[in-house]
N, C-alpha and C positions, 0 to 999 in steps of 0.2 A: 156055122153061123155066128159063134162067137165070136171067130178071127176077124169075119167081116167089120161084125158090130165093136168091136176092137178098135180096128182100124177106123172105121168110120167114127167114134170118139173120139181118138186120136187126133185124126184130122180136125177137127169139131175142135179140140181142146188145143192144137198146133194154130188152126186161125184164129180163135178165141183171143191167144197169147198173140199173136202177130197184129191182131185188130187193137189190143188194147196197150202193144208197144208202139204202135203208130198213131195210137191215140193219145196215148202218154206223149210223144214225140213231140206230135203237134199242138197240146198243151202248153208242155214245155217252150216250145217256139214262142208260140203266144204270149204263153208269160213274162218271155224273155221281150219280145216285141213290145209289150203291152208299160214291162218296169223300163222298156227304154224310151217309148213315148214319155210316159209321164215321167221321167227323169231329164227329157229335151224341155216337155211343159216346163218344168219347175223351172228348170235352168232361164227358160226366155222370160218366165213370170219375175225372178229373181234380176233379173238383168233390166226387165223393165219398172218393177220396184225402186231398183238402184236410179233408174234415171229418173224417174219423176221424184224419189228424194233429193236428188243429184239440183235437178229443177227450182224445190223449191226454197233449198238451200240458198240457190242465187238467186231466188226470189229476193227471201229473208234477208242476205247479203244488200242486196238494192236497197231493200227496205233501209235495214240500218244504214248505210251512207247515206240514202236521203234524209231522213232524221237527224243525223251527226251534223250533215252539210248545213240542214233547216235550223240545229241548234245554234250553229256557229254563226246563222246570219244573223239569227234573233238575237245573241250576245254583242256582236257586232253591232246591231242596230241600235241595241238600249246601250250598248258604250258612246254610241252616235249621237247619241237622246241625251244620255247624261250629259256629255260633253257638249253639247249643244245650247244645255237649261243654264248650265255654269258659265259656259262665255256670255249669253244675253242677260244673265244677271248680274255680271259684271261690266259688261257694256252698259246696263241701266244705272247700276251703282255711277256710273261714272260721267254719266249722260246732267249735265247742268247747265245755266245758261251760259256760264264763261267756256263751256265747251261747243256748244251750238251758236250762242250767239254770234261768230262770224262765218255759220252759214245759212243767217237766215235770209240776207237778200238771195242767195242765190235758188233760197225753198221756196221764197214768194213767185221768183220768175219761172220755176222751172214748174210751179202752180198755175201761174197765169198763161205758161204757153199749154198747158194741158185743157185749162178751162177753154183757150180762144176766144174770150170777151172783150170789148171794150173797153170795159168800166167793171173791177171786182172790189170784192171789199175785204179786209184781212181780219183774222182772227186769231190772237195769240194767247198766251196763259199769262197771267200774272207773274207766275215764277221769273215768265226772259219776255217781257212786252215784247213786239214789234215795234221800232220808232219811224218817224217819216224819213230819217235819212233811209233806211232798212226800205220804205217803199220806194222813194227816188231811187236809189241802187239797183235795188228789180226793176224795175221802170226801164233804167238805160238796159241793164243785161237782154231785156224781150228787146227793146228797141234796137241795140250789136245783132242778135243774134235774125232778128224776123225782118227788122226795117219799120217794123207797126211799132202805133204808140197804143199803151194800157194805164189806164187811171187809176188806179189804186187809192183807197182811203183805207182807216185803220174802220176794224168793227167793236163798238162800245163794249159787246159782249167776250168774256173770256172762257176762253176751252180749259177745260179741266189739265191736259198733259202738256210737255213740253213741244213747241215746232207750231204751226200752223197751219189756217185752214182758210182760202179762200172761197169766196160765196160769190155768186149774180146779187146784181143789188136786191132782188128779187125774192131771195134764199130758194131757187128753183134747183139749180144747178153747184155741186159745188167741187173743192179738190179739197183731200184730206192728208196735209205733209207732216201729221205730227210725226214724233221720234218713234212711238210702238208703231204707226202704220209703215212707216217708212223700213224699219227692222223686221217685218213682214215680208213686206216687196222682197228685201235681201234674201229671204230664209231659203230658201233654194241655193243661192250665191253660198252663203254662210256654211250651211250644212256640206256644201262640198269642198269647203276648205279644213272645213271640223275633219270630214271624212278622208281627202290627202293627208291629213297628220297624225291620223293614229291608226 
């Protein structure tokens, strides 16, 4: 009976060992299965890591050129500005009546075809009066150019700047050809001559 119970241990302690090699086996599998999963995770987490810093890198990249781009136009634009205050201040430095005054018949006409009245009245500064040859002169220029005749008279009152300014006899309506409003109207013109040259 011992031989039995022998054996029958034996076997008991043979599948024991057989169960817990195949158990160990398929542990082992596991673990090996389980460190290569999570070593595929890592790898794809690491790869998508890489891309979304990859991302936002050229995010930051954009960013910067647009900034650089936006500096470059702001410097551009106050070198536009500078350049711009410096030539109208020497344009105004320079602006007196022996420089306007032979163009003023052609502000008073080119006032009177804007008005479209009959009968205006002019108004000029002190510094470069208007004379009545200056209104006869406008006079014919509307008259060449329209075929209409315009009456013009001089207005007692004088405007503070240089150029003038015709009025309805009315003061309803008027045109305003001083030298700043006129350098105005250009500023458009001007600024994109400033801006071909530098």
């Amino acid at each position: 009976m011992e031989v039995t119970d022998n054996r029958l241990l034996e076997g008991i302690i043979r599948q024991a060992e057989q169960t817990a090699k195949k158990t160990e086996e398929d542990a082992r599998l596991q673990a090996k299965k389980i460190l290569a999963e999570a070593h595929l995770r890592s790898e794809e987490e690491l790869k998508a890591e890489q891309k979304t810093f990859q991302q936002k890198l050229k995010q930051i990249e954009l960013r910067l050129q647009a900034t650089m781009a936006s500096s470059k136009r702001k410097a551009s634009l106050r070198q536009i500005d500078e350049s711009y205050l410096s030539v109208m201040r020497r344009i105004r430095e320079k602006m007196d009546c022996k420089t306007i005054e032979p163009y003023l018949s052609s502000w008073i006409a080119e006032a009177a075809l804007g008005l479209d009245l009959k009968t205006a009245k002019v108004a000029s500064s002190k510094q470069c009066p208007v004379t009545e040859k200056h209104l006869k002169e406008a006079a014919q220029l509307v008259k060449k150019h329209t075929g209409s005749e315009v009456i013009l008279s001089l207005d007692p009152r004088p405007i503070r700047s240089l150029g003038v300014v015709l009025s309805s006899l009315d003061d309803k309506v008027s045109f305003n050809n001083q030298v700043e409003i006129r350098l105005r109207r250009f500023d458009r013109v001007i600024r994109t001559m400033i801006q071909e040259y530098t």
